[in-house]
N, CA, C and O atoms as a Tinker XYZ file with bonds, in Angstrom:
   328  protein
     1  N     82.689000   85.221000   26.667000    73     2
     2  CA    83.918000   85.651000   26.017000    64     1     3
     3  C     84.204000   84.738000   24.825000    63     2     4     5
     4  O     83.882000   83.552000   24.899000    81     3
     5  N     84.843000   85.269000   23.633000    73     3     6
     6  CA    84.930000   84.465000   22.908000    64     5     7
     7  C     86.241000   84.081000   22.553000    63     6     8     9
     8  O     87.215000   84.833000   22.606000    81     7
     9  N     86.259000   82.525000   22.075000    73     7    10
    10  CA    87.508000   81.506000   22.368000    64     9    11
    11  C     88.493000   81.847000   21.112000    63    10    12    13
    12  O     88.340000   81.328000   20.007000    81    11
    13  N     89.544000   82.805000   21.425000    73    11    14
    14  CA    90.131000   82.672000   19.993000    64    13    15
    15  C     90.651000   81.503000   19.044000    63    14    16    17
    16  O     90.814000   81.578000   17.826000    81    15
    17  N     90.870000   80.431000   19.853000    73    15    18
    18  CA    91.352000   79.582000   19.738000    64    17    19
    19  C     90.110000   78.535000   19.027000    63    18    20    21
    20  O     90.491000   77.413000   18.694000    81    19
    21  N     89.067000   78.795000   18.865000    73    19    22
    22  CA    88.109000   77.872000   18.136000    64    21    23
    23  C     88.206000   78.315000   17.060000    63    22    24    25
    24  O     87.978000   79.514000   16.894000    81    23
    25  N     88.501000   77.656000   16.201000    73    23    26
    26  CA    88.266000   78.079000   14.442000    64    25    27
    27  C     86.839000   78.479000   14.336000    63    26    28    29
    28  O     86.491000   79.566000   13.875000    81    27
    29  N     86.041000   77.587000   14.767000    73    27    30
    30  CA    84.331000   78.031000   14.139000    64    29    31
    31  C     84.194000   79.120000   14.630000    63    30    32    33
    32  O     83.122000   79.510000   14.168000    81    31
    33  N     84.788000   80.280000   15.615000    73    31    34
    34  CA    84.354000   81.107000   15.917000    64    33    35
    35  C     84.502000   82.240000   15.355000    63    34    36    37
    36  O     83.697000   83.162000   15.223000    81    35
    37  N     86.272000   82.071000   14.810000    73    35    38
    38  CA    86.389000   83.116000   14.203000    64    37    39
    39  C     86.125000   83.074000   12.552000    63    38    40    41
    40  O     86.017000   84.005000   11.753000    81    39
    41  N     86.064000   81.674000   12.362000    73    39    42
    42  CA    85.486000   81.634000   10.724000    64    41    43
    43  C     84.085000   81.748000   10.961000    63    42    44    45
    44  O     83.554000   81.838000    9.854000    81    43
    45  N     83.438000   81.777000   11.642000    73    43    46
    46  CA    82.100000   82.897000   12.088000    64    45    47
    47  C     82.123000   83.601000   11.736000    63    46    48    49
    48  O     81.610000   83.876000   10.652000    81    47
    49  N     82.917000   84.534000   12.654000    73    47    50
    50  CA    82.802000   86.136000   12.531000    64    49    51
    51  C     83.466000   86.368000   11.271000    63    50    52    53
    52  O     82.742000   87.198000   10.722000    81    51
    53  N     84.534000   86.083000   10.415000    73    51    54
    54  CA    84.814000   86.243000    9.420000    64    53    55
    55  C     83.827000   86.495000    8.082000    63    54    56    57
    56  O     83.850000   87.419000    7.269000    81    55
    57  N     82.671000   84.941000    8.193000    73    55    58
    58  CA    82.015000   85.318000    7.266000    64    57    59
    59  C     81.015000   86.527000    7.583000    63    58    60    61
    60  O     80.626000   87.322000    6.727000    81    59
    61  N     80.632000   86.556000    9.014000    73    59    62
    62  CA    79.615000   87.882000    8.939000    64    61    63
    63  C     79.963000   89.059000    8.316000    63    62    64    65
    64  O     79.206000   89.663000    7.556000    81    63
    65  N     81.051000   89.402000    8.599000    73    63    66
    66  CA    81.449000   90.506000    8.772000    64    65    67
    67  C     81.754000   91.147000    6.745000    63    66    68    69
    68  O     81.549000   92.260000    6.261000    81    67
    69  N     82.230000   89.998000    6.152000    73    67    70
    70  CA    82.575000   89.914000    4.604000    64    69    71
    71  C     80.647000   89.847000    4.336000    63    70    72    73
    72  O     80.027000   90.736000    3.751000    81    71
    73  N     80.103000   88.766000    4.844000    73    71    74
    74  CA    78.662000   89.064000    4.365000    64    73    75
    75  C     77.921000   90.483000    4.512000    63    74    76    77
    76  O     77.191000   90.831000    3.585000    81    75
    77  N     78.079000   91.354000    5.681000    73    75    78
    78  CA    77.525000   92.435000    6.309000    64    77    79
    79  C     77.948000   93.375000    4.777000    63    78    80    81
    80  O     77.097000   93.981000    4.125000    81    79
    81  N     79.451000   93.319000    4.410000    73    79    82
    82  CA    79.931000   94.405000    3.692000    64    81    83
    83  C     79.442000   94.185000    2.315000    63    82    84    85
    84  O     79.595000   95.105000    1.512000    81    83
    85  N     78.811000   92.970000    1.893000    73    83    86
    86  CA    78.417000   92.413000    0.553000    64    85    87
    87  C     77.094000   93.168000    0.472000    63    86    88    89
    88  O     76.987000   93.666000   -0.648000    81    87
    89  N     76.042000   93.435000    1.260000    73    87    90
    90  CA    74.779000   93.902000    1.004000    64    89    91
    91  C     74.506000   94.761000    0.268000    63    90    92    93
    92  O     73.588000   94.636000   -0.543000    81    91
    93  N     75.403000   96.093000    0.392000    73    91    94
    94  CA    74.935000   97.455000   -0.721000    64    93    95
    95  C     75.367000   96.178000   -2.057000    63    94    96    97
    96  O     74.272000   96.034000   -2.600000    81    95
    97  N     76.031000   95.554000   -2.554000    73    95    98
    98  CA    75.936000   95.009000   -3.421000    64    97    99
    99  C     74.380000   94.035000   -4.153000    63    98   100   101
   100  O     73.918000   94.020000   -5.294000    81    99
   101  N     73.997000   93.402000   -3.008000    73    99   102
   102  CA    72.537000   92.092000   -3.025000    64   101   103
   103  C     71.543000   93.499000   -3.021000    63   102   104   105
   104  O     70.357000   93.449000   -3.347000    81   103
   105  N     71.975000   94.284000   -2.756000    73   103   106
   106  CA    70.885000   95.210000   -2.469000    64   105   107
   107  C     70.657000   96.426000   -4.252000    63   106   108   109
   108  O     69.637000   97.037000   -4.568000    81   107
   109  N     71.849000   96.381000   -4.943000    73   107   110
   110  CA    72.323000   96.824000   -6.424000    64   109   111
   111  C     72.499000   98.340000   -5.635000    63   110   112   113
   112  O     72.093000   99.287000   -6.310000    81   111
   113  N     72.918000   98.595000   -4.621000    73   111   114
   114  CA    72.769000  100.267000   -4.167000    64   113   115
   115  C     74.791000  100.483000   -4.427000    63   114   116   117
   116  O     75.374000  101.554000   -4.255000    81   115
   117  N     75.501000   99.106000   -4.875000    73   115   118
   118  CA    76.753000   99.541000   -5.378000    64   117   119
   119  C     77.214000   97.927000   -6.177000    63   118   120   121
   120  O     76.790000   96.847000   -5.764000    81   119
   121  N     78.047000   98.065000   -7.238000    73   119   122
   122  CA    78.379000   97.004000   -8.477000    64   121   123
   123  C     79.743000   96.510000   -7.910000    63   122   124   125
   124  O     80.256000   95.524000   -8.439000    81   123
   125  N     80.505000   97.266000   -6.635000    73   123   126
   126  CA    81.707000   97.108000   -6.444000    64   125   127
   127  C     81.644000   97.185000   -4.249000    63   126   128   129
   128  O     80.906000   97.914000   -3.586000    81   127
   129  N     82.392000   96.454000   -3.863000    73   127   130
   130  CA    82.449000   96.781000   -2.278000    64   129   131
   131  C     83.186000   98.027000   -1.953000    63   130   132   133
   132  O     83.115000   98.495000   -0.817000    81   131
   133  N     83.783000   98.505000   -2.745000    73   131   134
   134  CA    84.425000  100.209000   -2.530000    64   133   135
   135  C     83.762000  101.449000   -2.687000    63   134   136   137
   136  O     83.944000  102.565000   -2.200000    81   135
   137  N     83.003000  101.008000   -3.432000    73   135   138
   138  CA    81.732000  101.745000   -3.875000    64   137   139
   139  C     80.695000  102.352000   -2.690000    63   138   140   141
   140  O     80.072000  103.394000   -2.895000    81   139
   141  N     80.615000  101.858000   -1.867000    73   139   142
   142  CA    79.538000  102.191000   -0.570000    64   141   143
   143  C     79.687000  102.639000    0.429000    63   142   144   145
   144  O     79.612000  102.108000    1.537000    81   143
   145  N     80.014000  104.118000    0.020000    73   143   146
   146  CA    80.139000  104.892000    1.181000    64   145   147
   147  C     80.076000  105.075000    2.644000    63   146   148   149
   148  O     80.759000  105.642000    3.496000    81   147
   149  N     79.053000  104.413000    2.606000    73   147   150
   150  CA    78.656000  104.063000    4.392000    64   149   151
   151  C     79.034000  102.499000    4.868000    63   150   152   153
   152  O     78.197000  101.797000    5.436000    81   151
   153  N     79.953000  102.185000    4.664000    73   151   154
   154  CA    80.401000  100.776000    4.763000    64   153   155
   155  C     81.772000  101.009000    5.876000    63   154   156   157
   156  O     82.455000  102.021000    6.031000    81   155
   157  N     81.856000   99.855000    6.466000    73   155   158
   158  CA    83.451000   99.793000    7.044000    64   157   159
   159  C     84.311000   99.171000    6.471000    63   158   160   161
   160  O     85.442000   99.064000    6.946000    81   159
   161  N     83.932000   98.600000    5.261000    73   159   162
   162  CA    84.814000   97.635000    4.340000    64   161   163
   163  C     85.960000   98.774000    3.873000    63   162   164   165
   164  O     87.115000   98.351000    3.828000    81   163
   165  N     85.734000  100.201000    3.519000    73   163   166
   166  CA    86.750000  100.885000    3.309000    64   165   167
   167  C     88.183000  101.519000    4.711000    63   166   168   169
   168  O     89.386000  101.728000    4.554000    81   167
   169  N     87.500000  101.613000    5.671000    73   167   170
   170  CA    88.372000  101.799000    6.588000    64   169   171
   171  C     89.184000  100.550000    6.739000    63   170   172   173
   172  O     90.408000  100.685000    6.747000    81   171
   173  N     88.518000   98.997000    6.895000    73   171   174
   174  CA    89.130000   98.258000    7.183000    64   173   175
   175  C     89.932000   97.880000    5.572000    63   174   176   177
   176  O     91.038000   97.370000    5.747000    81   175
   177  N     89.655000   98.002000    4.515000    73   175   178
   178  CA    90.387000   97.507000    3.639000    64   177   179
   179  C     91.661000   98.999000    2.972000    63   178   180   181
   180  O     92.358000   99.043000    1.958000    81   179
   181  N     91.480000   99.934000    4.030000    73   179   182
   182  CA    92.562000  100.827000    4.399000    64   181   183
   183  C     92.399000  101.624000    2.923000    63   182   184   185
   184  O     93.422000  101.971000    2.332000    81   183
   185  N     91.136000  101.883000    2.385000    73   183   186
   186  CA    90.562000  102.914000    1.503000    64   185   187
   187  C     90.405000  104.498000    2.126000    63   186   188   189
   188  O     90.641000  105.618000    1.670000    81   187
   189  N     90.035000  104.130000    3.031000    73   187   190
   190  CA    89.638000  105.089000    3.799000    64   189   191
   191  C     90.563000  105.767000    5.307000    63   190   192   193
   192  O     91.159000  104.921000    5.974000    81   191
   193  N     90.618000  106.783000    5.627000    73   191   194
   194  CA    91.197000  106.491000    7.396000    64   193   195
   195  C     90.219000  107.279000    7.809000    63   194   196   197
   196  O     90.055000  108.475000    7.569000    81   195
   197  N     89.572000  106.548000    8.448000    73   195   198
   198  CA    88.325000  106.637000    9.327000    64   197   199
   199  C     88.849000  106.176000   10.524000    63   198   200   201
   200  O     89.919000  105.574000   10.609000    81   199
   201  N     87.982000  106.497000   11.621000    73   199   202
   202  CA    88.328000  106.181000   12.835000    64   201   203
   203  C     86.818000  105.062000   13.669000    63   202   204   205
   204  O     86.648000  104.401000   14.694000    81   203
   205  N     86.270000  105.332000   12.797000    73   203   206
   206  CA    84.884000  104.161000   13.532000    64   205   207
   207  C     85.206000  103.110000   13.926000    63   206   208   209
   208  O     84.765000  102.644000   14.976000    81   207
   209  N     86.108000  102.463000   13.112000    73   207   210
   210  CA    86.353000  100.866000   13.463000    64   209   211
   211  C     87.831000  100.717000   13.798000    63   210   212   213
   212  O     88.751000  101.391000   13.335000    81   211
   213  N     87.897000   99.832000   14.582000    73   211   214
   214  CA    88.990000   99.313000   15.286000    64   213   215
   215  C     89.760000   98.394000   14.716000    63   214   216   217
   216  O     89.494000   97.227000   15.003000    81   215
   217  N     91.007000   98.680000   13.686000    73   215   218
   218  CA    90.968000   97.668000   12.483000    64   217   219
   219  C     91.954000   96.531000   13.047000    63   218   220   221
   220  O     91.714000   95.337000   12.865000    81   219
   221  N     92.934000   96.933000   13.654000    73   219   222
   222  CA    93.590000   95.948000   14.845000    64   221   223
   223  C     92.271000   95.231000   15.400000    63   222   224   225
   224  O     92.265000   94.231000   14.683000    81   223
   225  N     91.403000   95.142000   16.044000    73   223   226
   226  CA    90.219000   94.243000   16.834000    64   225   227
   227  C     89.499000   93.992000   16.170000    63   226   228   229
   228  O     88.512000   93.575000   16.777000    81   227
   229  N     89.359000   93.991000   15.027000    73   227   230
   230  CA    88.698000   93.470000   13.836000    64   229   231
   231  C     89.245000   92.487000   13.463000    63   230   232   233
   232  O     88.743000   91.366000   13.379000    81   231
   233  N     90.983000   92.997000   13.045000    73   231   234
   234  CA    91.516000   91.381000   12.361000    64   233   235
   235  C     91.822000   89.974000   13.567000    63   234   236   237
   236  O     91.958000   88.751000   13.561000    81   235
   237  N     91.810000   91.019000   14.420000    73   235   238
   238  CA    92.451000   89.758000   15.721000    64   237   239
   239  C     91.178000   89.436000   16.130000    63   238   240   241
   240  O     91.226000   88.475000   16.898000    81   239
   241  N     89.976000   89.862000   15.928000    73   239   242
   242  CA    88.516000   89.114000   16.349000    64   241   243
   243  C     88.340000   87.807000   15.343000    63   242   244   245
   244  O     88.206000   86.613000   15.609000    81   243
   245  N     88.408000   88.700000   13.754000    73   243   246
   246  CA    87.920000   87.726000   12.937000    64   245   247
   247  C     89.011000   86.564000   12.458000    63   246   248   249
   248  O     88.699000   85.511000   11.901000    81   247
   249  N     90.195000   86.936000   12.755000    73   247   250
   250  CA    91.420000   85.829000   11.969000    64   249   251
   251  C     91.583000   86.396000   11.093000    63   250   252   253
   252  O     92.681000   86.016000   10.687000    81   251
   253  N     91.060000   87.427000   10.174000    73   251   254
   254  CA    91.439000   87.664000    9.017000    64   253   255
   255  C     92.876000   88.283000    9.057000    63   254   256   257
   256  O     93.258000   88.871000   10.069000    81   255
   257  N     93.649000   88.150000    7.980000    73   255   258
   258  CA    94.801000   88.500000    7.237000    64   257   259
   259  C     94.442000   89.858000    6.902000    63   258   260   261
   260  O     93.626000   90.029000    5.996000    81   259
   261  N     94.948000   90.861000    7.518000    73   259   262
   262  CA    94.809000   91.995000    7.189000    64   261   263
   263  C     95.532000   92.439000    5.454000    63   262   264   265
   264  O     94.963000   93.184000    4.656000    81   263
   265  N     96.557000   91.913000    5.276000    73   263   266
   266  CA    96.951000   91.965000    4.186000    64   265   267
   267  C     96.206000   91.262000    2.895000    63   266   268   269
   268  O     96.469000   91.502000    1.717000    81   267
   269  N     95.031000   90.168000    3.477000    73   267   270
   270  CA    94.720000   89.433000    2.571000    64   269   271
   271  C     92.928000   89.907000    2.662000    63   270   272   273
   272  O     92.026000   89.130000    2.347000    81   271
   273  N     92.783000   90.832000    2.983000    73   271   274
   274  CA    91.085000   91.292000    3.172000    64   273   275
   275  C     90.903000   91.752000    2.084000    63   274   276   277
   276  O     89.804000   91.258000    1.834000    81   275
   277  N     91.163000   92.342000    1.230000    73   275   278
   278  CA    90.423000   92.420000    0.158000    64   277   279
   279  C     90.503000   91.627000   -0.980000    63   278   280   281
   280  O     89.701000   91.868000   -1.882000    81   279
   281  N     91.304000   90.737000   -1.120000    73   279   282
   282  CA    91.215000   89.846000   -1.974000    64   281   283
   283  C     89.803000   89.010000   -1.334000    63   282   284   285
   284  O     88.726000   89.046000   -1.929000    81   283
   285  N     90.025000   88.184000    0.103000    73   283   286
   286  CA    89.056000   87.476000    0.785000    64   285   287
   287  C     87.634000   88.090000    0.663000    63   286   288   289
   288  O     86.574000   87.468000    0.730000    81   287
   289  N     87.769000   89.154000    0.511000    73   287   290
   290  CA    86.192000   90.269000    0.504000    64   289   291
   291  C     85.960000   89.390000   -1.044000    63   290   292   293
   292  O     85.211000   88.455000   -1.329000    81   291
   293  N     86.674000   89.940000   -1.620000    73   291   294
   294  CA    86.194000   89.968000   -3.616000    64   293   295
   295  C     85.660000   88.797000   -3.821000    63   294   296   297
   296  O     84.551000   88.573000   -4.306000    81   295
   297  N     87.052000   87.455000   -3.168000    73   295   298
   298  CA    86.346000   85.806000   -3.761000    64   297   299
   299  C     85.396000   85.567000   -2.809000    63   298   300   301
   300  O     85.546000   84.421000   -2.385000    81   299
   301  N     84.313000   86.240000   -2.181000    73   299   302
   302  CA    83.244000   86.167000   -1.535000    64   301   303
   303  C     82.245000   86.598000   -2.382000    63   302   304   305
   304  O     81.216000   85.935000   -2.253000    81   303
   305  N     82.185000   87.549000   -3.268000    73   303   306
   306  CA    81.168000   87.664000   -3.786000    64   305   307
   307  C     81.073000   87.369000   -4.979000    63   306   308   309
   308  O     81.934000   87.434000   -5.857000    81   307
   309  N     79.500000   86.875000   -5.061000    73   307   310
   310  CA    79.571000   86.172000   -6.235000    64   309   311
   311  C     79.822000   86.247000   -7.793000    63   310   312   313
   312  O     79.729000   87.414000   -8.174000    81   311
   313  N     80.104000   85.380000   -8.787000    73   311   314
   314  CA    80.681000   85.851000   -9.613000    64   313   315
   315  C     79.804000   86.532000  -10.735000    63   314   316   317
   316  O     80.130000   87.136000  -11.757000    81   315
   317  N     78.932000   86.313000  -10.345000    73   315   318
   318  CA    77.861000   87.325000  -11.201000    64   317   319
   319  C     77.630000   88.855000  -11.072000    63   318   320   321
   320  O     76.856000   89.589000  -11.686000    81   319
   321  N     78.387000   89.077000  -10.245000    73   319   322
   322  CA    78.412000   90.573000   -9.148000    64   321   323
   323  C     79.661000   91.142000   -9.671000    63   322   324   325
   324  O     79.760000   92.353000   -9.475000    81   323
   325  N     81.022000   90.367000  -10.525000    73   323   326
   326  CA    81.814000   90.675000  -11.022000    64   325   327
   327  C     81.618000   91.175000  -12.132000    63   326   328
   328  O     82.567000   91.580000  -12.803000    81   327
């Protein structure tokens, strides 16, 4: 089970999850993270209403600031990608 209460765990899962959504980007298959259709970065950054992902157990898994996810997405990728 995992410890909510450990920072490394959820600044873990935080970065996976911002790294996972960066790829159609490293990959040039999109110039923008909104851009990639098959992504959960739009449901969770509330682009989309999709039902795949669980966006409540997402933010309370990863710590993230639901209000602050797409800014946190953007200053993740790099600035050459801007």
């Amino acid at each position: 089970m995992i410890d909510k209460n450990n920072n490394n765990t959820i600044s873990y899962a935080s970065i996976c999850a911002h790294y996972i959504h960066q790829n159609p980007l490293r990959a040039n298959l999109a110039t923008d993270l909104a851009q990639w259709k098959f992504s959960s970065y739009l449901d969770l950054a509330g682009l989309r209403n999709g039902s795949l992902c669980n966006r409540k157990l997402f933010f309370d898994f990863t710590g993230i600031k639901e209000d602050e996810f797409i800014e946190e997405s953007k200053a993740m990728v790099s600035k050459d990608r801007l």
